[in-house]
KEDO-85195 format. One record per residue (C-alpha): residue number from 0; residue in three letters; y negated, z, x negated. Coordinates in steps of 0.25 Angstrom, whole numbers. Example, Ala and Ser with C-alpha at 12.3 -4.5 7.8 and 13.67 -1.06 7.14 Angstrom:
<site i="0" aa="ala" north="18" up="31" east="-49"/>
<site i="1" aa="ser" north="4" up="29" east="-55"/>
***
This chain:
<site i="0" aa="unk" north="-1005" up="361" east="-629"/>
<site i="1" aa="unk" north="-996" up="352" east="-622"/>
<site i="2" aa="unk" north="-982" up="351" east="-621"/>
<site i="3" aa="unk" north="-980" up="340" east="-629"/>
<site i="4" aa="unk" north="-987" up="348" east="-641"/>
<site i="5" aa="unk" north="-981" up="362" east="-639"/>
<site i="6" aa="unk" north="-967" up="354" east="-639"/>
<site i="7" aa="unk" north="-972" up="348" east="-652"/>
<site i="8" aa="unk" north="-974" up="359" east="-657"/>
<site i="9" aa="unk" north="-961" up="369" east="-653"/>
<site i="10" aa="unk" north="-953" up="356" east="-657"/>
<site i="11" aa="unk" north="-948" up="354" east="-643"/>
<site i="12" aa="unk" north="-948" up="341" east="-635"/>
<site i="13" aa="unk" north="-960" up="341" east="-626"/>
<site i="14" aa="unk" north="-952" up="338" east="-612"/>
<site i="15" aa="unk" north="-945" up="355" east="-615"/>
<site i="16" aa="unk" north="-959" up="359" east="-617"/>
<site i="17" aa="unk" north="-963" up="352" east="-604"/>
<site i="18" aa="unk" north="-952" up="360" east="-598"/>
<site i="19" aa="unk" north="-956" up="371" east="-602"/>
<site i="20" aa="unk" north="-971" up="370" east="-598"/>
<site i="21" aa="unk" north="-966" up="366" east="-584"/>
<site i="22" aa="unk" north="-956" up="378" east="-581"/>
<site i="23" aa="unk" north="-971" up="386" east="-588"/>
<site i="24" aa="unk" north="-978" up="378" east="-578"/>
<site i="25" aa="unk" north="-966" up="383" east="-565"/>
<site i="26" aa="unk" north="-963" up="395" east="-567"/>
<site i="27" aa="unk" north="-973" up="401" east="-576"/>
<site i="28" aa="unk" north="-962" up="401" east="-588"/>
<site i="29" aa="unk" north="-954" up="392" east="-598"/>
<site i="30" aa="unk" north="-941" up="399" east="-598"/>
<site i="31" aa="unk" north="-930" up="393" east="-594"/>
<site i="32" aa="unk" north="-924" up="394" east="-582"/>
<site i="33" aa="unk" north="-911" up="402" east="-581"/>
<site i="34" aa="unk" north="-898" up="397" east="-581"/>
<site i="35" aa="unk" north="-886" up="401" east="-577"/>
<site i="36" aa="unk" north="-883" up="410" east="-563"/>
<site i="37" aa="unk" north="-876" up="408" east="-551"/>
<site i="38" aa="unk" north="-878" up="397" east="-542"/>
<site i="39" aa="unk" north="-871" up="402" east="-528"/>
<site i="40" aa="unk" north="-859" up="392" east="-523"/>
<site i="41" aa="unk" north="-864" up="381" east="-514"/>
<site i="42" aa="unk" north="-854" up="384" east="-504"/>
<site i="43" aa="unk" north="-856" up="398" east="-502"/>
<site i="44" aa="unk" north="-863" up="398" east="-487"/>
<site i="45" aa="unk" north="-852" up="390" east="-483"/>
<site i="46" aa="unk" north="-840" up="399" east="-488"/>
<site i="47" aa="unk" north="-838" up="405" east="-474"/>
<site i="48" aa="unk" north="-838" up="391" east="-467"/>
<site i="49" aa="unk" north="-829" up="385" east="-476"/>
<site i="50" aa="unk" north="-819" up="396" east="-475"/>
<site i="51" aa="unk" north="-820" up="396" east="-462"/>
<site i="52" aa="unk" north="-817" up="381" east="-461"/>
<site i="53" aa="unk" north="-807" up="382" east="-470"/>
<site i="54" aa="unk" north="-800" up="393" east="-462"/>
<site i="55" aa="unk" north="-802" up="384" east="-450"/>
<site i="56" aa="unk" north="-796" up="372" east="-456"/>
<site i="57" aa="unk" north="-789" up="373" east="-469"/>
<site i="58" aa="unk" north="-784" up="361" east="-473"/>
<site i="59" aa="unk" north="-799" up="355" east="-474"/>
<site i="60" aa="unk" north="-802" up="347" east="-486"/>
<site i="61" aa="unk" north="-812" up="347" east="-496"/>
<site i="62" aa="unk" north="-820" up="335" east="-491"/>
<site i="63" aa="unk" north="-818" up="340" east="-477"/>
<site i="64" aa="unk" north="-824" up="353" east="-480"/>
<site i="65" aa="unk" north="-836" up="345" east="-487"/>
<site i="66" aa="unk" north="-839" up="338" east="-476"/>
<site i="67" aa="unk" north="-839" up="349" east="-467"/>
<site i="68" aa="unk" north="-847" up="355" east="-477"/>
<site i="69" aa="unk" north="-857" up="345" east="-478"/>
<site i="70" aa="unk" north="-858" up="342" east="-463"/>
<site i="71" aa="unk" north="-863" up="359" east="-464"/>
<site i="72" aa="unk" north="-873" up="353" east="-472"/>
<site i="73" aa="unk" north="-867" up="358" east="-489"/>
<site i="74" aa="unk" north="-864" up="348" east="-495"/>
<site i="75" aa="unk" north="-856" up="351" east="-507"/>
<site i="76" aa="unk" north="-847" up="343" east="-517"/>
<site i="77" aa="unk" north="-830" up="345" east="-515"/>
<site i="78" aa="unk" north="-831" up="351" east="-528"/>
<site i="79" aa="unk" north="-839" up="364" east="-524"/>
<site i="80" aa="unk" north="-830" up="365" east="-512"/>
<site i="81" aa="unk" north="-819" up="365" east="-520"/>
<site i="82" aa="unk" north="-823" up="376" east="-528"/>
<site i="83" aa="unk" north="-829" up="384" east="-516"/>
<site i="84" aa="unk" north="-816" up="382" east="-511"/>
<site i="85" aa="unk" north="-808" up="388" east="-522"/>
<site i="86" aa="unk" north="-817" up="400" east="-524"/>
<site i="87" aa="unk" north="-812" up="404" east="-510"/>
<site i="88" aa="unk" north="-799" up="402" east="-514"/>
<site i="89" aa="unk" north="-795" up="390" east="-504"/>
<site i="90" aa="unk" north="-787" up="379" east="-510"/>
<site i="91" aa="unk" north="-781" up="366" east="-502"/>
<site i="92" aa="unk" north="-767" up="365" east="-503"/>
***
C-alpha cells in the first residue's frame, strides 16, 4: 500500500505516515527518537582558559571575554557566558 492509503486508513495525515516510513527507511524502525537527556555545556573545554584569564585579569567584561573567545575560534552568545560564569560562581561587581 502506499503512504497515502495506509494514512487513509489508520485516520492519520499522510505527511506523519511519510514520517514514519522515512525514519523505517533510516534506521530500520519508526519509533520515535528519544527526548530528553543531557546535552554537555558549550563551554566546558574552555573552563580552564577562562579561569585562568579570569585570574589574569579580573575586571574583564563580558564582551571582552567573547571576543577573546571567538578570536580561539567558540563562538558563543553573552547569555551562555553568563551562565557558564555563574555556574563557577564568579560574578562582576
Amino acid at each position: 500500500m502506499t503512504c497515502q492509503a495506509v494514512a487513509d486508513l489508520h485516520g492519520i495525515v499522510s505527511s506523519t505516515m511519510t514520517k514514519w516510513c522515512c525514519r523505517k527507511k533510516e534506521s530500520g524502525t519508526p519509533a520515535a527518537k528519544p527526548m530528553g537527556g543531557h546535552r554537555p555545556h558549550k563551554l566546558a573545554d574552555e573552563r580552564d582558559w577562562l579561569l585562568a584569564r579570569l585570574a589574569e585579569k579580573p575586571d574583564l567584561t563580558l564582551h571582552a571575554l567573547l571576543g577573546e573567545l571567538s578570536d580561539r575560534g567558540v563562538v558563543v552568545v553573552c547569555d551562555m557566558l553568563w551562565r557558564f560564569l555563574r555556574r563557577e560562581e564568579i560574578t562582576f561587581k
